[in-house]
C-alpha positions in Angstrom: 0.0 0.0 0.0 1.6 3.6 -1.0 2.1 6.1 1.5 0.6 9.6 0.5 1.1 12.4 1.9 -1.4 15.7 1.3 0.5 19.0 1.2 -2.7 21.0 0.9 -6.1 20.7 1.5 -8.7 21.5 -0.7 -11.3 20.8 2.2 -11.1 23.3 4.9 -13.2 21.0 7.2 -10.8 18.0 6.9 -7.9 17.9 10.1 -4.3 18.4 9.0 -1.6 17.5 11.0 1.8 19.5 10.3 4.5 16.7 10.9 8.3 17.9 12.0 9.4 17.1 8.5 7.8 19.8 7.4 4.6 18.0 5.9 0.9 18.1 6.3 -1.3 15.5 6.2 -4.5 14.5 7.4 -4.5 11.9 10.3 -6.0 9.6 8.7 -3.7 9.2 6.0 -1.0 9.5 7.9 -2.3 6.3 9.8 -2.7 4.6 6.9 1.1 5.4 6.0 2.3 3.9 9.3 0.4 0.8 8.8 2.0 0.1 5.4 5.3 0.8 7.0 4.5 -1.6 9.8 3.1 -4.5 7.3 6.3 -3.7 5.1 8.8 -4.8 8.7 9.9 -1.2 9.5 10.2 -0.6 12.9 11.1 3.1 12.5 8.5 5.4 10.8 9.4 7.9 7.7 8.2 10.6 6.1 7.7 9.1 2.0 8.6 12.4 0.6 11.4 13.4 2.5 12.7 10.2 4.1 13.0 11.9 7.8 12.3 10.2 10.7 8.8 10.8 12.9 9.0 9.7 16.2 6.3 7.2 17.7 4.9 9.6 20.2 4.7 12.2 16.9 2.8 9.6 15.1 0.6 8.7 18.1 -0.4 12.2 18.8 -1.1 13.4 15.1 -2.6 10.1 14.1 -5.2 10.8 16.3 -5.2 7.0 17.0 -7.4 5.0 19.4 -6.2 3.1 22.6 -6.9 -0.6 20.5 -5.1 1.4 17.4 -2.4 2.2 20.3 -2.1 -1.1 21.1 -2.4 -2.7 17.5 0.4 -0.5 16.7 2.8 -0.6 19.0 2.5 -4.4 19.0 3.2 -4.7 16.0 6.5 -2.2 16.1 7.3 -4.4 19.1 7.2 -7.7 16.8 9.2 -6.1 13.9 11.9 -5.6 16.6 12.6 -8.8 17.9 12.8 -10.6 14.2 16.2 -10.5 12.4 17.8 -12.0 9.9 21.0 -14.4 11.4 24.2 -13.5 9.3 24.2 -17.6 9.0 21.2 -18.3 6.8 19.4 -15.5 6.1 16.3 -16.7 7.7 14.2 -14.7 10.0 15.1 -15.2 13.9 12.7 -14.5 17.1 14.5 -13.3 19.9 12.8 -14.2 22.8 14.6 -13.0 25.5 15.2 -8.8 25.5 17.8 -9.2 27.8 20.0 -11.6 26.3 22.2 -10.6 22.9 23.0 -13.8 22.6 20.6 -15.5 20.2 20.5 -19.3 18.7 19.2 -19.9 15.2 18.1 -23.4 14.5 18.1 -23.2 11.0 22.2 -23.0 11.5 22.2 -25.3 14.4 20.5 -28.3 12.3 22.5 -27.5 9.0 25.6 -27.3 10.5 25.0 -29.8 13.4 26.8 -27.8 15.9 25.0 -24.9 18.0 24.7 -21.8 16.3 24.8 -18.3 18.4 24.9 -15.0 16.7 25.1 -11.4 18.0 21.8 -9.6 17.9 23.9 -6.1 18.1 26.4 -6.8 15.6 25.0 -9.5 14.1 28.0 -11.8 13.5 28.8 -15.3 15.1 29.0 -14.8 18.8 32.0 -14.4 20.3 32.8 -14.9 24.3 30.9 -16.0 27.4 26.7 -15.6 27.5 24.2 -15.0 28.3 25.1 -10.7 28.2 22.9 -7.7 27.4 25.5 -5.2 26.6 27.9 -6.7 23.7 29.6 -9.6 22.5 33.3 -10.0 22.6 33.9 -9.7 18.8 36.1 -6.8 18.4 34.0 -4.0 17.2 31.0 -4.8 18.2 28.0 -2.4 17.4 27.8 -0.5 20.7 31.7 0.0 21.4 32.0 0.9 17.0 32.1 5.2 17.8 33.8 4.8 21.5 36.5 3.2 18.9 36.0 5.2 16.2 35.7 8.9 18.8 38.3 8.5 21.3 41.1 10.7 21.6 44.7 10.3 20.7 46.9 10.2 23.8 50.5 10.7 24.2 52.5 7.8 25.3 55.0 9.8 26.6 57.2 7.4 27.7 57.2 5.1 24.2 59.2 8.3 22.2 56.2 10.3 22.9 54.0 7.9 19.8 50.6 9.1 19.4 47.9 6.2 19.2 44.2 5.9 20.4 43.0 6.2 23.7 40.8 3.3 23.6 41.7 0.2 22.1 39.4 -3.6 22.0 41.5 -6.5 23.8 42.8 -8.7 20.5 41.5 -11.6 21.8 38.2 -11.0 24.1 37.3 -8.0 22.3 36.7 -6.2 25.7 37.6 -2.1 26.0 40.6 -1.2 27.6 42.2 2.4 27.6 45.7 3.2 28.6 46.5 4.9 31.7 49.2 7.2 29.7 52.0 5.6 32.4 54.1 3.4 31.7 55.1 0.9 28.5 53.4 0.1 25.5 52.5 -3.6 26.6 49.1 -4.0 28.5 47.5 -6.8 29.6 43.6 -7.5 29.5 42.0 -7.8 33.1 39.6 -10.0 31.5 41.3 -12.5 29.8 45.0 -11.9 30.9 46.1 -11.4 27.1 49.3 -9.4 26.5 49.2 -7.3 23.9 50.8 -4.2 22.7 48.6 -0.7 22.7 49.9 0.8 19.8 50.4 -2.1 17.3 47.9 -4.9 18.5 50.3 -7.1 17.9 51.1 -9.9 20.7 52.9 -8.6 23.2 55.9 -11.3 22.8 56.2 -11.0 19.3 55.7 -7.2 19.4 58.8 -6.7 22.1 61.5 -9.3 19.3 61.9 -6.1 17.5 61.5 -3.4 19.8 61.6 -2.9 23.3 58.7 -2.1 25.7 59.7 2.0 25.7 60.9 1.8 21.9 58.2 2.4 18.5 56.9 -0.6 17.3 58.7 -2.0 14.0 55.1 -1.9 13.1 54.1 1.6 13.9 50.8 2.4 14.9 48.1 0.4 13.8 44.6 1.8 12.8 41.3 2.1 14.9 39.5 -1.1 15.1 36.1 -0.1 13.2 36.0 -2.6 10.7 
């Protein structure tokens, strides 16, 4: 079903609603364009001329919608948001519990024989210990993507004064650790006790055969970990 919206009116009696893109519509259509967004899997609603964003509480207000519409609707957005497609197979997954990142597909599971979790935030195979509600422990995962990507450069003033990121993900848990600025380049993960070096990621043992804890890595600095 298309999604029109009325910039004018010819009917002065008819409601218009003026939307915070900058749109007028009648609450009835604009209903009807929610709906089609809803049936289509969106969870997010948006304007069809100019692609911004309304918020629900917008929509619910202008709409003009009933408490069963109310309900109707946001159980629907509710459902659309707990369905996503594992990276595995492609096939729709329901995840059941809110709380829990950590999600099993079946599909994968039975294909492959062997139990199949993948990250409902990042949305690869799950890496490290579950059940967890705030990331999985593959490096760059969605919620730690702009601390990695936003942090400062420091100083390591004792490494010939190198410049690196502030924040860097443990190369083998994944976990966020940032650098106290004291000190030497190699820093070990209070979560998994791996040694690795702050400004080249490499392992700390093979990192120190060619240069020294307070000496520039062979290597130099390697990049943020966003990809």
């Amino acid at each position: 079903k298309a999604c029109i919206l009325f910039m004018h009116s010819v009917n002065p009696d008819v409601l218009r609603a003026v939307l915070s893109c900058g749109h007028v519509t009648d609450p009835e259509t604009l209903t009807d364009c929610c709906r089609a967004q809803m049936d289509d899997g969106k969870t997010e609603f948006k304007c069809p001329l100019c692609e911004k964003k309304w918020p629900y509480d917008e929509v619910r207000k202008l709409a003009k919608l009933s408490d069963n519409e109310k309900l109707i609707f946001e159980d629907k957005v509710g459902t659309n948001t707990v369905k996503k497609l594992c990276p595995g197979c492609g096939t729709f997954v329901e995840r059941l519990d809110v709380s829990n990142l950590c999600v099993k597909c079946s599909v994968c599971t039975e294909r492959t024989r062997k139990t199949y979790h993948f990250c409902w935030q990042c949305l690869r195979e799950w890496k490290g210990p579950g059940p967890r509600a705030d990331r999985c422990a593959n490096v760059g995962c969605t919620i730690d993507q702009k601390l990695l990507k936003d942090c400062p450069m420091i100083t390591l003033k004792s490494v010939q004064n190198v410049q690196c990121p502030a924040i860097r993900a443990c190369t083998s848990c994944g976990i966020l650790l940032e650098h106290n600025n004291k000190g030497h380049k190699i820093i070990e993960c209070h979560a998994c006790n791996n040694r690795f070096c702050f400004i080249c990621l490499k392992p700390a043992d093979e990192c120190i055969k060619s240069a020294t804890h307070y000496i520039v890595c062979t290597a130099g600095v390697a990049p943020r970990q966003v990809d």
